[in-house]
N, C-alpha and C positions, 0 to 999 in steps of 0.2 A: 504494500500500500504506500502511495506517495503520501509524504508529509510536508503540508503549506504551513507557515507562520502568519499567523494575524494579531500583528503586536503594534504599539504605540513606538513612534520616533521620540528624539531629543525634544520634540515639536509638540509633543502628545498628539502627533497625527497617525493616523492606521498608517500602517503597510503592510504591504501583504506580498511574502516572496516564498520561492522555495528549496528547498534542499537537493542538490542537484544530483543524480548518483555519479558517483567517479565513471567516467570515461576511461575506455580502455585504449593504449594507444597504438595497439597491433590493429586495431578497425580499416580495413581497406575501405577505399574511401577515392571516390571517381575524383575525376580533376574538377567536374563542373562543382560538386560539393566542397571541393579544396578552393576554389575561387572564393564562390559564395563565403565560407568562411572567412578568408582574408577579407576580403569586402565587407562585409559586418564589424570586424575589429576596425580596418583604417577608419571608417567611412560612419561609422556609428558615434553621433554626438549627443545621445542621450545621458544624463550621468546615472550614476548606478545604481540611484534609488528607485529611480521611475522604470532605467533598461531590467532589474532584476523581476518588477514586478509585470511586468508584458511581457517575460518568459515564462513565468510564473504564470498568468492567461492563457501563454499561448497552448502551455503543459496540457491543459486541458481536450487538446483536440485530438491527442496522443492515447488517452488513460480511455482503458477499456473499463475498468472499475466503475461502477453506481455509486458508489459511495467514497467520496473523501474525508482524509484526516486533518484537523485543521489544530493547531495548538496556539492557544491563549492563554490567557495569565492568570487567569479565573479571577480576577479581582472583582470586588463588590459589587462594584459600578455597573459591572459587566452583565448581570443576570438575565439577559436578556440578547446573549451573544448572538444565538441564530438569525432573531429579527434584524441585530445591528450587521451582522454579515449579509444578509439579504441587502439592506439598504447600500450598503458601501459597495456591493456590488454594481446594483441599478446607476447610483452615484455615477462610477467607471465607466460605466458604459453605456452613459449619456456623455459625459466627458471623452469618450474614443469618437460619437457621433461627431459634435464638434469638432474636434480633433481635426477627422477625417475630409469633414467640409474647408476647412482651414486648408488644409494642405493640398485639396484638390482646387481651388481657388490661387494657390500658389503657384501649381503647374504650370498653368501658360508662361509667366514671368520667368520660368528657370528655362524655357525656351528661350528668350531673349541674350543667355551666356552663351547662346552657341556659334557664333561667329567671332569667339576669343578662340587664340587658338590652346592645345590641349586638350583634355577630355573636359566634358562638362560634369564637374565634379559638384554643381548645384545639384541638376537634376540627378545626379547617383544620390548622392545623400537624399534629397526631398523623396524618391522613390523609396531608400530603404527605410525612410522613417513610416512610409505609409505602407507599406507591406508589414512592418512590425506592430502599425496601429490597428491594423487590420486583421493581422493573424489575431491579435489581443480582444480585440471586440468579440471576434469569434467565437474565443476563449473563455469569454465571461460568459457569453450565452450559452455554452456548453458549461458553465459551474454551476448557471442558476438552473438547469435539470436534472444535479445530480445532489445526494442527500452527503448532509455535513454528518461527521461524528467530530465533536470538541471537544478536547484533551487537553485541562489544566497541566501545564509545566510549572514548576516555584518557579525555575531558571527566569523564565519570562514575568514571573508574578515580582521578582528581584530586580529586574530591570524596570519595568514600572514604576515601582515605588523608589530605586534612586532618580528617575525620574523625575519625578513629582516633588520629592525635595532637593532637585535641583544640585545634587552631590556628583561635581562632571569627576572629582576623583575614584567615584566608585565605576566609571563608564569602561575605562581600559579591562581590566581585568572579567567586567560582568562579560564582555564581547568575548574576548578570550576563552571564557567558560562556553559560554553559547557555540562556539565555533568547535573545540574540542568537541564536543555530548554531540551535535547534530550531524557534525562534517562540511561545515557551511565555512567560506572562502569570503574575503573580506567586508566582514560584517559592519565593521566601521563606515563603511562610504553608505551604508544600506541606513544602520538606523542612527548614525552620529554624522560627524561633519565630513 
């Protein structure tokens, strides 16, 4: 079963990302998908709070499973996590609509860099943003038909509440911990600075 987090930032804002499984690196792997890859790293200017969680969406169109795992903090406040996860979903993907208008309203314009000469490294970026906006949308609409199980972690319940009192020297080491237990890779640009 895959495991998503849906936990507060530095910001007390959701985010919502996931644990990615280690990649094997004997995977043969066509040159069209070796491009594509490199092209995602240069070309990708999303930073890596917002790029984690549109992988995180896009997971979704992958998982043959009904049911996902989602781990929260179980805090008080919380007791009403399903509802708030429904919402924060709809939230996203009303925000990907947007998004999407935005960026297709953009197009025409990124045709106007193509008599510089070189590649039009507009429209590369403007397309790979909208292909990852896209797969994401997707993604969300493929989580809101499938059933949550939510799984109280302290680990995340400790993050929270140094959160909340605003203790940044407790933030290095709670990451530290969270990264060790789950397998999760730099967790600092996700829910800190």
């Amino acid at each position: 079963m895959n495991d998503f987090f849906f936990v507060r930032d530095y910001r007390r804002k959701f985010r919502f990302f996931s644990a990615d499984p280690p990649r094997s690196p004997d995977i043969r792997r066509t040159k069209a998908q070796a491009a594509w890859d490199l092209a995602k790293r240069k070309l990708m200017v999303l930073p890596q709070r917002i790029l984690r969680q549109e992988q995180a969406f896009a997971r979704a169109l992958n998982m043959e499973e009904r049911q996902v795992r989602v781990l929260y903090s179980g805090a008080r406040e919380e007791t009403h996590i399903g509802l708030r996860f429904r919402l924060f979903l709809l939230k996203q993907r009303t925000t990907r609509i947007f998004i999407l208008i935005g960026e297709t309203l953009l197009l025409p314009f990124s045709a106007l860099t193509m008599p510089l000469p070189g590649p039009n490294i507009f429209f590369y970026v403007l397309a790979l943003l909208m292909i990852t906006h896209w797969r994401s949308f997707r993604g969300i609409h493929a989580f809101l038909k499938k059933e949550y199980a939510f799984v109280e972690a302290p680990l995340l319940a400790e993050w929270e509440e140094a959160v909340k009192a605003g203790d940044e020297t407790a933030y290095p080491p709670l990451l530290a911990r969270m990264e060790t237990e789950w397998g999760l890779m730099d967790l600092r640009k996700v829910l800190w600075k």
